[in-house]
C-alpha positions as CSV (number, residue, x, y, z in Angstrom):
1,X,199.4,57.7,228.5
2,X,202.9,56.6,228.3
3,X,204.6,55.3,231.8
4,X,208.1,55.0,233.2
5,X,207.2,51.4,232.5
6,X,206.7,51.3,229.7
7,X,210.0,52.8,228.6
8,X,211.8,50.7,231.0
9,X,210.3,47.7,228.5
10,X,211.0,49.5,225.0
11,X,214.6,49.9,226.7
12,X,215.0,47.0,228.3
13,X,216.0,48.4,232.1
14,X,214.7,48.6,235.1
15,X,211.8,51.8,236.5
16,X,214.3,52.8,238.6
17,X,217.1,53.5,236.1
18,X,214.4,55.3,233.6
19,X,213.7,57.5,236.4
20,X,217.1,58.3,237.3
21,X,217.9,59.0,233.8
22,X,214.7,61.4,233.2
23,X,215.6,63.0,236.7
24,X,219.0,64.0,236.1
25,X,220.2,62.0,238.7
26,X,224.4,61.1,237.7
27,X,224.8,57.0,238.8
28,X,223.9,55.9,235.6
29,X,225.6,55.9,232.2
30,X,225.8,58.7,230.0
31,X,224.7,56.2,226.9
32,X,222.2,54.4,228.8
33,X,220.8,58.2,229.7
34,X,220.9,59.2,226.3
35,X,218.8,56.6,225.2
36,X,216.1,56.6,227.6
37,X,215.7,60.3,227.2
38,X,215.3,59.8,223.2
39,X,213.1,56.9,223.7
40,X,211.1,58.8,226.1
41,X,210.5,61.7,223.5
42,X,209.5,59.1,220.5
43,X,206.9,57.8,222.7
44,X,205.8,61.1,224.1
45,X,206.6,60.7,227.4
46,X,205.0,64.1,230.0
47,X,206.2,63.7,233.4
48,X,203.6,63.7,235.9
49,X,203.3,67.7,237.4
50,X,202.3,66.7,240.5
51,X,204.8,63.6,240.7
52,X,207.6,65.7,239.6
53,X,206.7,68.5,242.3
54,X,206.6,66.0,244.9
55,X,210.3,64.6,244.1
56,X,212.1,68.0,243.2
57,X,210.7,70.1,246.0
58,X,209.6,72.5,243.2
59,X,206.2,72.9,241.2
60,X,208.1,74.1,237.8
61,X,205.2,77.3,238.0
62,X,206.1,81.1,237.9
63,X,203.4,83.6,238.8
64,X,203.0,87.1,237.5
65,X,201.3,89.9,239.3
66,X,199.7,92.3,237.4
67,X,197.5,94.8,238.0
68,X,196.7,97.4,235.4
69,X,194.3,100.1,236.5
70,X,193.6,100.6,232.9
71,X,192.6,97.7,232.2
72,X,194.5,97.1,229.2
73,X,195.4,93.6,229.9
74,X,198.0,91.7,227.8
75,X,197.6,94.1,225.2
76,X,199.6,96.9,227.2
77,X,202.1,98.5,225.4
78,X,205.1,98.3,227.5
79,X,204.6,95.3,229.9
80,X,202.6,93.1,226.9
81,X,206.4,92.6,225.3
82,X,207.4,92.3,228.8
83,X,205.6,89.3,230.4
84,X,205.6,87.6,226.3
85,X,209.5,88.1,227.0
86,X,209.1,86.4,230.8
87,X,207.0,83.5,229.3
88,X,209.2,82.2,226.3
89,X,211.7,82.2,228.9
90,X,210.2,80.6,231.5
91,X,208.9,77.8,228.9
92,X,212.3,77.3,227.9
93,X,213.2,76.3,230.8
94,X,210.2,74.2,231.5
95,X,208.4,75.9,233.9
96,X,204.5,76.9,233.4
97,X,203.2,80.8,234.2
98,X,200.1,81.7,236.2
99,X,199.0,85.2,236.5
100,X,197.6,86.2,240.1
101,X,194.5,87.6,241.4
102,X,193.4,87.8,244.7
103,X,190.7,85.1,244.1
104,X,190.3,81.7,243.3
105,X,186.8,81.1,242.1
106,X,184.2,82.5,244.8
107,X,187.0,82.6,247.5
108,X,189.1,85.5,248.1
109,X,192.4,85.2,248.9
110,X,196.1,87.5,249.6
111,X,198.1,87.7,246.6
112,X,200.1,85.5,249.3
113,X,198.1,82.6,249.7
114,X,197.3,82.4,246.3
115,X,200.9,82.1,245.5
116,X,201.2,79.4,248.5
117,X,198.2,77.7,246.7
118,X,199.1,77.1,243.3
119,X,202.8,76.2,244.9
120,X,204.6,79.0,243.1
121,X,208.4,78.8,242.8
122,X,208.7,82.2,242.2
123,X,207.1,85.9,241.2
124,X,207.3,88.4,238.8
125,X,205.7,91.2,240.1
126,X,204.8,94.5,237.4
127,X,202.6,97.2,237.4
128,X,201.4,97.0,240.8
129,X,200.6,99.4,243.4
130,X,203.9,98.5,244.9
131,X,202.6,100.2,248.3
132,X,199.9,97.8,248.4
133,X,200.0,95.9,251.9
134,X,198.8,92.4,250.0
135,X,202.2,93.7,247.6
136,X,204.2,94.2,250.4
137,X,203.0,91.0,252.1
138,X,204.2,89.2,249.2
139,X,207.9,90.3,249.0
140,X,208.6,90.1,252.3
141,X,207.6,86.2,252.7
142,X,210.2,83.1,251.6
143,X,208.8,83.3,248.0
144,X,211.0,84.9,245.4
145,X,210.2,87.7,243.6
146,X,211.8,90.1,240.8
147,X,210.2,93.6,240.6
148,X,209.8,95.7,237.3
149,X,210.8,99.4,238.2
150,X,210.9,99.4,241.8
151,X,213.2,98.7,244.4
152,X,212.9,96.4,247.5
153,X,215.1,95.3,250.1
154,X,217.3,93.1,249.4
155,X,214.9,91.6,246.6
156,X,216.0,91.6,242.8
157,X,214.9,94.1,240.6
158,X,214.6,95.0,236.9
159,X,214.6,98.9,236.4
160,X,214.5,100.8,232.9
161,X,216.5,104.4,232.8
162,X,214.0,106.3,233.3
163,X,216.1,109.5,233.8
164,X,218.4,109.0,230.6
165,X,215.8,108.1,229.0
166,X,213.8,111.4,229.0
167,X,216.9,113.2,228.7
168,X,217.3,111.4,225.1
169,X,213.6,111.6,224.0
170,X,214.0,115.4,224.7
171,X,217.2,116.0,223.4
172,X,216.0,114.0,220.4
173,X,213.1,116.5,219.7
174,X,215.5,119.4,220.1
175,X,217.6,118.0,217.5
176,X,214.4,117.7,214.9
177,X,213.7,121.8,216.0
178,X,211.3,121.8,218.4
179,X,211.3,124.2,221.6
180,X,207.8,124.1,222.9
181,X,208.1,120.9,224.5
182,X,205.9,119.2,227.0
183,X,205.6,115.9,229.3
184,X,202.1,114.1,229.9
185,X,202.7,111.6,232.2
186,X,199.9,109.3,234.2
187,X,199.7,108.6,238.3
188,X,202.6,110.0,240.6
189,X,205.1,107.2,240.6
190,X,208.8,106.3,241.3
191,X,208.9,106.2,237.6
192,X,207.0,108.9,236.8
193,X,209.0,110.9,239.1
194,X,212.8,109.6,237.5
195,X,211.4,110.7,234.3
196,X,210.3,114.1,235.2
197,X,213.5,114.7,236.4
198,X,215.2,114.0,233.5
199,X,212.5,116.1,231.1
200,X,213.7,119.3,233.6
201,X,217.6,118.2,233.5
202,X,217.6,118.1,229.9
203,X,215.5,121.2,229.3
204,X,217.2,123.2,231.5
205,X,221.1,121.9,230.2
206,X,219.1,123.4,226.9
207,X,217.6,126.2,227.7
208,X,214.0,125.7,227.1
209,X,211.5,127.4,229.2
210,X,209.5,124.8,230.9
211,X,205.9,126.6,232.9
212,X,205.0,124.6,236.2
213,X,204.0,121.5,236.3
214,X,200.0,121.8,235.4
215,X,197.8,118.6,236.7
216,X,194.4,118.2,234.7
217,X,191.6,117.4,236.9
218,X,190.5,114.3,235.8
């Protein structure tokens, strides 16, 4: 495996000024960085993860929680686009992902401590129970986290339009003829419940005749 060293001998400089140059740090020269970092990609040089951690403060991981009561997995039709999205990102920017469970092998553990044991930098959290207390736990501690489609305190969040976009999908049908229009929709969510409201708005604004909602025993 190639060392700090050994670039500092291909180079001919010092350890120290190979690591300042591969850590970004500015009191060296811009040509003297330049080299070092192309050297260090000819010879294949991986910075040590755990050396690298230790030094930046930061892990360079991302977790993902997500829970899918189907069990659909990655191949889920919305969120499988969205976490491929999440992780050509994040490895663009040269961080790693780890998904999240509430176990690591035999032991079982908060979605919080699992995050505090792999050292994540920050969470994606998506199709969740977001009223799960081990959720809940999660958000609220130092960690960062974005949410997909619901809304936390003071947290970031990503959130489709739900309502406008029912309104267009119905509208949309209208337009092709049709007048005997229904919604199926899954669990009672935040989402479920934007998108219900814009199915009524825009079959109402259009006159269709929508019967009460009927729930199928399952």
């Amino acid at each position: 495996m190639v060392s700090m060293k050994d670039i500092a001998l291909r180079c001919g400089v010092s350890v120290a000024t190979v690591s300042k140059a591969l850590n970004g740090q500015p009191d060296i020269g811009e040509e003297t960085r330049a080299r070092i970092e192309k050297t260090a990609r000819e010879m294949g040089y991986m910075a040590n993860a755990a050396a690298r951690a230790l030094k930046t403060k930061h892990a360079y991981n991302l977790g993902i929680l997500f829970v899918d009561e189907r069990r659909s997995g990655l191949s889920h039709e919305y969120f499988s686009s969205i976490i491929e999205g999440f992780k050509q990102e994040a490895e663009a920017h040269g961080y790693d992902i780890t998904f999240i469970n509430s176990n690591v092998g035999s032991q079982p553990l908060s979605y919080l401590r699992h995050c505090r044991y792999r050292g994540l930098d920050g969470v994606l959290i998506a199709c969740v129970n977001f009223h799960d207390p081990r959720v809940v736990e999660l958000v609220q501690s130092n960690i960062p986290v974005v949410t997909i489609d619901h809304i936390f305190p003071d947290r970031q969040a990503i959130l489709s339009d739900n309502v406008d976009g029912l309104e267009t999908l119905v509208r949309y049908a209208y337009d092709k003829g049709h007048r005997r229009i229904a919604f199926l929709h899954g669990e009672d969510t935040a989402v479920t419940q934007g998108r219900l409201t814009g199915f009524y708005k825009a079959c109402r604004e259009l006159g269709i005749d929508v019967p009460p909602e009927y729930v199928i025993p399952c």
